[in-house]
DODOLUM-344135 format. One record per residue: z, x, y of N, C-alpha, C in turn. Coordinates in steps of 0.05 Angstrom, whole numbers, plus 5000, padded with zeros to 4 digits. Layout:
ZXYZXYZXY ...
//
This chain:
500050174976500050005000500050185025 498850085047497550265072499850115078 501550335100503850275124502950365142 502950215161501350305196503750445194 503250675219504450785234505750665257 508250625266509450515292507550615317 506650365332505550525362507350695385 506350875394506950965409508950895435 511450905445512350785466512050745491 509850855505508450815524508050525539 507550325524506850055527510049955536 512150105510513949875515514550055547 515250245553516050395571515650275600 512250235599511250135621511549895625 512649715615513449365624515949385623 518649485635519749485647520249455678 521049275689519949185713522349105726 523549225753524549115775525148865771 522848765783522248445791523248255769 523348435751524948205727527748185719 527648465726531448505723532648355749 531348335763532848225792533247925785 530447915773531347515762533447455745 533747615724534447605709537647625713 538247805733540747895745541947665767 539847515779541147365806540947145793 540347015767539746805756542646765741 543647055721546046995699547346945731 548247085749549947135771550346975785 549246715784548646505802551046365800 552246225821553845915817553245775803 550145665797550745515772552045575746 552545935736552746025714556245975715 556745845737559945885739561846055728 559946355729562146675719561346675688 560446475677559646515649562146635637 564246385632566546365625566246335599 566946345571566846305543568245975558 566745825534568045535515567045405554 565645405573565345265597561945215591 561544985615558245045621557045195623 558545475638557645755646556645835618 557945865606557445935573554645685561 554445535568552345335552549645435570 550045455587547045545605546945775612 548846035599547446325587546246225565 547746195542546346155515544145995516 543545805527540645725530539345925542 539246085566537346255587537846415560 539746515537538846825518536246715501 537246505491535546365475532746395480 532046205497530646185515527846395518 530146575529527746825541527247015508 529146995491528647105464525646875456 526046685458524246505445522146625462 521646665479518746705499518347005490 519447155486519047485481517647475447 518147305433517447265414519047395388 521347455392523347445378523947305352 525347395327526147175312528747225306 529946945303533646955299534547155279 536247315297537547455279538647355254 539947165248540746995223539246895210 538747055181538146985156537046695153 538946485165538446205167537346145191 536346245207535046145226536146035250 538046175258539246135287539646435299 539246375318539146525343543046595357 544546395337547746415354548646535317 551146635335553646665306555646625329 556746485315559346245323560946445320 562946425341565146635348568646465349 569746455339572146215340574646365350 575446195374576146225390578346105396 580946175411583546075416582945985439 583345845459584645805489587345825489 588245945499591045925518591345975545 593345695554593045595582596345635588 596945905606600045915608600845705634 603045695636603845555665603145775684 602245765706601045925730603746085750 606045835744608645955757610646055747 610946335732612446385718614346625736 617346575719619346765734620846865716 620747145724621547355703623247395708 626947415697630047465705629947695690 631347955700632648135692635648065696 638248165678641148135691642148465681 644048445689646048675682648348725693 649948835688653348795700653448795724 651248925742650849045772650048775786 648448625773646348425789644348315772 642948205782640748025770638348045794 635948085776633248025794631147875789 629347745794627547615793624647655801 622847655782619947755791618347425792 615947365808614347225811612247345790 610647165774608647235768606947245788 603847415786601847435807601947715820 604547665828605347915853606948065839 608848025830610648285812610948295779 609148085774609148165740606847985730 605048015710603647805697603747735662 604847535654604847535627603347375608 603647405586601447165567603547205542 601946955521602947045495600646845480 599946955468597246935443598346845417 601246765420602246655397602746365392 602746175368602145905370604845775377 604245665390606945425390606145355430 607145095442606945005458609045205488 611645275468613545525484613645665473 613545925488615146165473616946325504 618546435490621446485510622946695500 624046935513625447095508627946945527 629847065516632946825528634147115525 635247335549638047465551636947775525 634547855524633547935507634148305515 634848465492635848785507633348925517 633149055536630349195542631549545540 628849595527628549895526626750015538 627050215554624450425553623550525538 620750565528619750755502617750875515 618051005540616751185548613651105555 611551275534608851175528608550965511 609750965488609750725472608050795442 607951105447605551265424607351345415 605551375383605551435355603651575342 603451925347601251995357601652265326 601452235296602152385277600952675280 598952645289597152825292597453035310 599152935334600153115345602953185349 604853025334607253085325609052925344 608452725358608552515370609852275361 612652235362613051945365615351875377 614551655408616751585417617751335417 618451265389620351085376622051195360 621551435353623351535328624251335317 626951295304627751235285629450935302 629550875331630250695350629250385329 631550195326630849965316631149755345 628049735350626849635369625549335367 626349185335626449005334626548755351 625648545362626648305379626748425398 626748645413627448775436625148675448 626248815483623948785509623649065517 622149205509620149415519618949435532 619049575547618049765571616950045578 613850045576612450185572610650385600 610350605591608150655607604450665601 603150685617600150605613598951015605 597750965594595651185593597451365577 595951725568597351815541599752005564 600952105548602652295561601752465570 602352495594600452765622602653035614 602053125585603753445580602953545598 604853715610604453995625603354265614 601454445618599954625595602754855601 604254955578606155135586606355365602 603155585597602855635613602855595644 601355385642601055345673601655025678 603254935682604854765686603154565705 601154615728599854485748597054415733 596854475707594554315690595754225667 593954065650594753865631594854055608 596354005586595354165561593754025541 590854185544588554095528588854155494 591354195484591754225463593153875448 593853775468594853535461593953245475 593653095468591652755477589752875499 587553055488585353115496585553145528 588453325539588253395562589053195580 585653075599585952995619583952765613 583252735584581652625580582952325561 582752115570584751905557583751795526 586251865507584851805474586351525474 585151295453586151065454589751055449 590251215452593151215445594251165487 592351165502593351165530592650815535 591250725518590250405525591850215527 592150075546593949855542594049725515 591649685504591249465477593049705454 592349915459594350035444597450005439 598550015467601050045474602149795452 600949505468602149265463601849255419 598849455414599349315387601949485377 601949735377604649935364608449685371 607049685398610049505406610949315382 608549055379609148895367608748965338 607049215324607649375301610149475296 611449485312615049615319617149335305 615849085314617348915315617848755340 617848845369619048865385617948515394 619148335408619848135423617148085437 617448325460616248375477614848575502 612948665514613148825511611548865542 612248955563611349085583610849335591 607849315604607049575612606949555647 607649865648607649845677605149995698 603849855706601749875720602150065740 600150325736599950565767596950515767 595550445797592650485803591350605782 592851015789590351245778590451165745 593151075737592151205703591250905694 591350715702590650485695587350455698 586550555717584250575725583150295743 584650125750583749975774586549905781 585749725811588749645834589749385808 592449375826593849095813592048825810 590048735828588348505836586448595806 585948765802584748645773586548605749 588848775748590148565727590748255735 591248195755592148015766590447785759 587547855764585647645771584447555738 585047925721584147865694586247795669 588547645676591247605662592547415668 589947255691590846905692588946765681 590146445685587746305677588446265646 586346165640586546185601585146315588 586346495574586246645557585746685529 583246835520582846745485584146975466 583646875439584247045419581946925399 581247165382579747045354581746805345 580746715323582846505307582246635278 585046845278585046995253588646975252 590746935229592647065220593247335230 591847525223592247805223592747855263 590147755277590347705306592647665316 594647445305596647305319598447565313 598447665281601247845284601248115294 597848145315598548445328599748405349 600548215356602048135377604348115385 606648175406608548135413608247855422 610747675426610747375429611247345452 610747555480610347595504608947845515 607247895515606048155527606048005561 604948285578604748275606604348515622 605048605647604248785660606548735683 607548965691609749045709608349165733 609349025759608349295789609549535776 608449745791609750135792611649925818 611549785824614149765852616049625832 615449405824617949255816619449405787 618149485778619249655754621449955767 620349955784622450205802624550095812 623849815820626649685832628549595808 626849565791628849465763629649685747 628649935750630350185743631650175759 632450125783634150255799637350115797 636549855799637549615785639549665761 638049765742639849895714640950195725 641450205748642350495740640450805733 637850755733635750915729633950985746 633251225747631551255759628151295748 626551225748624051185744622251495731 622751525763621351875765622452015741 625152055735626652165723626252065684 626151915686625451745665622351835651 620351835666617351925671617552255657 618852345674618752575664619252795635 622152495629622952585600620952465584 619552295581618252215573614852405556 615852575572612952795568614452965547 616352945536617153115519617653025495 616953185463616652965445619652945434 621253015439625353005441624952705445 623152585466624752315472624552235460 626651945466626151755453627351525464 627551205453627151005471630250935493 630750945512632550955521634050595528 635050495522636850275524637050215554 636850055567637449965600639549825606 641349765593643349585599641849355618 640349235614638848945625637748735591 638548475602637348305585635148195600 632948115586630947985600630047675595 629447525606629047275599626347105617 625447055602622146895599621646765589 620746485598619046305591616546215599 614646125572612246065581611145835559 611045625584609945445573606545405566 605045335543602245355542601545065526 598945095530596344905519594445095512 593344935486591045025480589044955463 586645055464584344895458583045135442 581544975419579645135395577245125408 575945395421572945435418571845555406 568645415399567345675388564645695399 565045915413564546075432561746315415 559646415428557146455413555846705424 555946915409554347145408551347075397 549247175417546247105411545447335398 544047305390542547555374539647525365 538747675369535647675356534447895351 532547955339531348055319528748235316 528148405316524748605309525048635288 522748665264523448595242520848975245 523349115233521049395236519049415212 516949565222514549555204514449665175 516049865162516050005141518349855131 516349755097518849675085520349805080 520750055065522750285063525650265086 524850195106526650185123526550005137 526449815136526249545155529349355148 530549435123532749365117535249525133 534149655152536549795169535749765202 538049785214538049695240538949885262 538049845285538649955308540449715324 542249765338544049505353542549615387 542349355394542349495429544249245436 545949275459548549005465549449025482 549748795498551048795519552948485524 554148495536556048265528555548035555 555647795551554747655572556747505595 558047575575561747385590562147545622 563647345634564547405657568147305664 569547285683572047115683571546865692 568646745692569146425696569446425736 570846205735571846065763574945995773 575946155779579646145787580245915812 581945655816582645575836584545705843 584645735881586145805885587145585918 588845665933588445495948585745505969 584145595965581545545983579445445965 580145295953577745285928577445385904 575845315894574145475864572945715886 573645925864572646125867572046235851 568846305840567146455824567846755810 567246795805566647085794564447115781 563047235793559947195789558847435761 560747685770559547865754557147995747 555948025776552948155774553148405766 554848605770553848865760555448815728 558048725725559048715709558848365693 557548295673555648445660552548295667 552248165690549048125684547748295687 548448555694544948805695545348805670 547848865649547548925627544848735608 546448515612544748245602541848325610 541448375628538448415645537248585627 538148775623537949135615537248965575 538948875576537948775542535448635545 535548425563532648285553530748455564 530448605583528348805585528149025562 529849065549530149255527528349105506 528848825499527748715485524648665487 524048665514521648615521520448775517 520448995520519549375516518449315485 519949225475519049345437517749125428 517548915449515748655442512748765445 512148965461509449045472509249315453 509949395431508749545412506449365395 504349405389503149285370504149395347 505449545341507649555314509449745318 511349535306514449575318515549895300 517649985306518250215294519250145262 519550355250520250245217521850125216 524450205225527849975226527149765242 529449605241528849435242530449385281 530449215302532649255320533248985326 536248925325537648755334538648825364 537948575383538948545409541548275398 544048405415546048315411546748315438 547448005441549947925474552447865462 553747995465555847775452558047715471 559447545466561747375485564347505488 565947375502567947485512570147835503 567447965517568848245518571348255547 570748055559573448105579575448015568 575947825554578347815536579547975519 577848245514579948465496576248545466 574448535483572048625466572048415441 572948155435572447995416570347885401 568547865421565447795405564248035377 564248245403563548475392565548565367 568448535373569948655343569248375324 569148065327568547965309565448035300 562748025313560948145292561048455279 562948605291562648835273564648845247 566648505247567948475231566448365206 564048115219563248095201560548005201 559448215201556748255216554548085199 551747955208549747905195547848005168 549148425179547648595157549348715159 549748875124551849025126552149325139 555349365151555249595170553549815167 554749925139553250085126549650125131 548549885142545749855141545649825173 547249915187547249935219546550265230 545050285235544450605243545850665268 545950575288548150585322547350295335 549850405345548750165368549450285399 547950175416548050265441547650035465 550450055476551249935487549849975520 549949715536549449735560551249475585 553549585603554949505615555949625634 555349505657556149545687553249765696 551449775698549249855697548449935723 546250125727547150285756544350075773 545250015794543449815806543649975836 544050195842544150395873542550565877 539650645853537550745860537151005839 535651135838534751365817537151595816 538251685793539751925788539052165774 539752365785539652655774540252675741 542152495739543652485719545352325701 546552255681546752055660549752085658 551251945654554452015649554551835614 555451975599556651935573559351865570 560751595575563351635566563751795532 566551945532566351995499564952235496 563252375522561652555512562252765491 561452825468562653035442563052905419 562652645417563152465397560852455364 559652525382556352435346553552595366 551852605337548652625349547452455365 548452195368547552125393545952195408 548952395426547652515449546652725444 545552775422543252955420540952805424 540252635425537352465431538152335469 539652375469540352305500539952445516 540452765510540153015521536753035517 536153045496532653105492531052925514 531752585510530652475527531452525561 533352585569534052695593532252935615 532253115579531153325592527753265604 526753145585523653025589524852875616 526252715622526552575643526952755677 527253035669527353175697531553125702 532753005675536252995685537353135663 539253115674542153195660544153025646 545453075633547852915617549852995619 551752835631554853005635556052815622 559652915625561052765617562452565632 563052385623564852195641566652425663 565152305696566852395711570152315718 569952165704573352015700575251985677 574652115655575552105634578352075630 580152035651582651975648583751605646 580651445657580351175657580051115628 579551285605579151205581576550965572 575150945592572050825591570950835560 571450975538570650895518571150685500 573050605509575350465495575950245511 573250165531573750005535570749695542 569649795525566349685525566149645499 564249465489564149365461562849605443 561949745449560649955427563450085409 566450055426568350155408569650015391 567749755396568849535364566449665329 564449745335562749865322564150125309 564550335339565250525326568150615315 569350305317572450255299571350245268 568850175264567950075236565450265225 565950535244564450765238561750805242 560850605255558150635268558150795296 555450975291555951125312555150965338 557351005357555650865387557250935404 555150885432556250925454554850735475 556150845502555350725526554450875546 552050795558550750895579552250815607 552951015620554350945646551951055669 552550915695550851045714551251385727 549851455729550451735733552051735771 552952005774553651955799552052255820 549952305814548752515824545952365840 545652225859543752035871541752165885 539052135873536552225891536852195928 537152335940536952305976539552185973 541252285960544752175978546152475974 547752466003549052785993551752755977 552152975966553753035948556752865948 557052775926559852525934559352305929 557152305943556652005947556351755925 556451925902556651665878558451655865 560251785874563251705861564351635885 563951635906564651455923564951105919 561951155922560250905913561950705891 562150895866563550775835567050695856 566950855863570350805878571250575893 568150505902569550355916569150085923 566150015891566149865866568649775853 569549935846572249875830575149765849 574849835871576849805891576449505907 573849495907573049185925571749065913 570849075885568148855877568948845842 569748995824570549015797573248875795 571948575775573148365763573748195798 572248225814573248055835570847815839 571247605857568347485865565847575882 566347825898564048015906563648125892 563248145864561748195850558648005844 557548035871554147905866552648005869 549647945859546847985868547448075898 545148295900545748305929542248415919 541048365943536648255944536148535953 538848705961538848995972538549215949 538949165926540049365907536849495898 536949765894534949905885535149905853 533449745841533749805812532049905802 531050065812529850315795531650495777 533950535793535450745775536450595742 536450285746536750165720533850185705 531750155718529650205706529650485684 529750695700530650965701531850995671 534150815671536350885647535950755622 534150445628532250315603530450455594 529650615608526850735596528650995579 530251165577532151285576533451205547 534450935553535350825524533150665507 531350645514528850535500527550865478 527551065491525851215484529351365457 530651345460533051435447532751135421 532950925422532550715406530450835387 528450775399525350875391525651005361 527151325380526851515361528851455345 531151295349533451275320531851075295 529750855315529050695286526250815277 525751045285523351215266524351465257 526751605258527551835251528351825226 527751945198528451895169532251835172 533652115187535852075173537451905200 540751915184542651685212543051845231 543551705252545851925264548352015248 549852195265552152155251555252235274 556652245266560452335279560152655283 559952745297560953005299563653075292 564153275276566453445255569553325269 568753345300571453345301572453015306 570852805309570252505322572652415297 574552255316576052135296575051895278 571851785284570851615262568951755252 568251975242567352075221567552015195 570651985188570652005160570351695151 571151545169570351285152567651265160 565751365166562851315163562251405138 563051745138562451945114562951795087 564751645085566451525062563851225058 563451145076561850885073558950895066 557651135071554951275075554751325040 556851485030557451685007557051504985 559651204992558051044976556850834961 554950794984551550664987550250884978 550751164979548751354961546251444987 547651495011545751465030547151785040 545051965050545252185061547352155088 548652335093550652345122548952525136 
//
């Protein structure tokens, strides 16, 4: 039997177009999309526009059975909006407002849940880190307790030189999921513990209070799994760096002082003489909520049973009342370029007259602002098996400020990947660096790290910060001050000003890296030192498939 040869990428390369991403971008971003909230209208009129424009590209449903959705099931929880947090202790008693000095939830079933007079501890970071001889729980029975945490990994001092980090332990300066909030809260409630607060600083958190704020009201989902409910504490939340200083001070503690011991692996969880007490009343509602997907069915049978992922997630936070009204969150950079960036992705490999040998799945999937859920439920339980997933490559928050020198890799050092990232770069006249922020922990926090929890290699394309005709600065400025006035807020919109070439720029970039993963004989793979190596190696070994 004669197998064509895949055509050349040229075709798909060249129909990439501006003019479409802009539609495509001011259209998801619109007020009618009302923030493209999971389980809302917003959510019924994306999933038609994915549909939709998959049906016109000439697409076929990713599902075996012939749909274009995989149903995603979904919790609502709706807390009371006015909640008040009591600390006591022999000295006094204090009180926090939710909004302004604390925000909480609980993902667990029942109509109340309530800590009543409950002991709070410090546990420092809140890591359990074997590997580097790390743990600050020791042997502390932290049971039922209220914990009190810090955000991000422990900032060691290098012994030598005390005014830099030591790159011998949680990768420096560079944040390993052991600094993630989602981390913190699962170990907590892996501990046992009640409940469990983290205390919010700008730098290591990586945005102001107004985005926890804005992304920790409202109602809130969870998959609808058993296992889900019990990584949970039966109150999680978030503490000011102010009000947590006043409530050390309160117990008798000082903060700073506290912080400090904390960097040492001697500690361990310190007792506050404070009880804490919380209630929160909820409602809630079963959705199921829908990741789209569709389909290139690649040309060589030999390999047409394996896949390339490209994904981007479509969700936004919906519409918040406040007292001036409904107020949007539109989510143009975050995620409709993404969204944009996929269906142009998809469009590219529609204009091969024959498609590459693998096969490629375009994946949106839903509520990644809730904690990456879409994305960890299909990589929980995907259409094709993992094993038969070659990477996936992710696209979110996408550079819409004009052409760049250069490519930022969160994760950079992780797999071969970025060896086809670098190749294509170099043809491109750029460079590939590493996350200029790597203390924000940006890998760990986009759906490609629900994938590469399940050992698929992947990553995320970030916008570079090296800008054709801007002087030097100027794009980490830019990202700065994105994140400071427009990330998870309602100025986050279309603006008719934005140069999208430079997203052009980075499709063509991840198109030509796609390309070559679904015509290259062997996988990618984890580089030696990548902590998901071995469960790929182990999964690869055996299916009887080369690493």
């Amino acid at each position: 039997m004669k197998i064509n040869q895949p055509s050349p990428p040229e075709s798909g390369l060249m129909s990439m177009s501006e003019k479409t991403l802009a539609q495509h971008i001011q259209r998801l971003a619109s007020d009618a999309f009302e923030g493209r909230f999971p389980g809302s209208t917003g959510e019924e009129l994306t999933v038609d526009y994915l549909i939709q424009q998959f049906k016109m590209l000439g697409l076929q449903p990713a599902d075996p059975a012939g749909s274009y959705l995989q149903k995603v099931p979904l919790i609502g929880i709706t807390a009371a909006s006015d909640l008040e947090l009591f600390f006591r202790t022999g000295a006094g008693k204090i009180s926090y407002q939710s909004g302004h000095e604390f925000v909480a939830w609980s993902k667990q079933a029942g109509q109340e849940t309530s800590i009543q007079g409950s002991d709070v501890l410090f546990a420092g970071y809140g890591v359990v880190a074997p590997e580097w001889d790390w743990d600050d729980y020791k042997d502390v029975d932290v049971k039922d307790k209220t914990l009190i945490v810090l955000v991000s990994d422990p900032p060691v001092p290098d012994p030598a030189d005390p005014s830099k980090l030591d790159e011998k332990i949680f990768n420096g300066k560079a944040m390993t999921y052991y600094g993630r909030w989602t981390y913190k809260l699962e170990m907590a409630a892996e501990k046992g513990a009640r409940a469990c607060f983290i205390i919010h600083e700008p730098g290591p958190a990586g945005y102001p209070w107004g985005v926890v704020k804005d992304s920790w009201s409202g109602e809130l989902f969870d998959l609808v799994t058993a296992e889900r409910e019990l990584s949970h504490c039966a109150l999680e939340g978030w503490l000011t760096d102010e009000s947590a200083r006043s409530l050390f001070q309160l117990a008798g503690h000082d903060l700073k002082t506290l912080k400090k011991a904390a960097l040492r692996r001697d500690f361990k969880p310190v007792p506050l003489g404070l009880e804490a007490s919380l209630t929160i009343e909820k409602t809630f509602r079963r959705v199921d909520s829908q990741n789209v997907i569709a389909k290139l069915e690649g040309s060589n049978p030999d390999f047409k049973e394996q896949y390339v992922i490209y994904m981007a997630h479509w969700d936004h936070l919906g519409k918040k009342t406040t007292p001036k009204g409904d107020q949007i969150y539109h989510g143009a950079v975050d995620n409709a370029s993404g969204t944009a960036g996929l269906l142009e992705m998809a469009k590219g490999f529609t204009q091969l007259q024959t498609p590459p040998r693998r096969s490629l799945l375009f994946l949106a999937v839903t509520a990644e602002e809730q904690g990456l859920l879409g994305s960890t439920y299909y990589s929980e339980n995907p259409l094709y098996p993992v094993v038969n997933t070659v990477a996936a490559l992710n696209m979110d928050g996408m550079n819409v400020l004009g052409p760049t020198r250069d490519v930022t890799i969160t994760g950079l050092g992780n797999s071969t990947l970025e060896d086809l990232i670098e190749a294509v770069c170099s043809e491109q006249g750029r460079v590939m660096r590493p996350d200029p922020e790597p203390e924000k922990g940006l890998f760990y926090r986009s759906d490609h790290f629900s994938f590469a929890k399940q050992g698929v290699p992947a990553l995320s394309l970030n916008p570079g910060i090296d800008y054709l005709d801007k002087p030097q600065g100027w794009g980490l400025k830019a990202r700065e001050e994105y994140t400071r006035h427009h990330y998870h807020k309602p100025s986050d919109q279309y603006d008719p000003a934005w140069d999208l070439s430079g997203l052009v720029q980075d499709l063509k970039l991840l198109f030509q890296v796609g390309y070559r993963l679904a015509n290259q004989d062997r996988y990618p793979t984890w580089k030696p030192t990548s902590e998901f190596r071995e469960r790929r190696r182990q999964m690869l070994m055996e299916a009887g498939l080369p690493e």
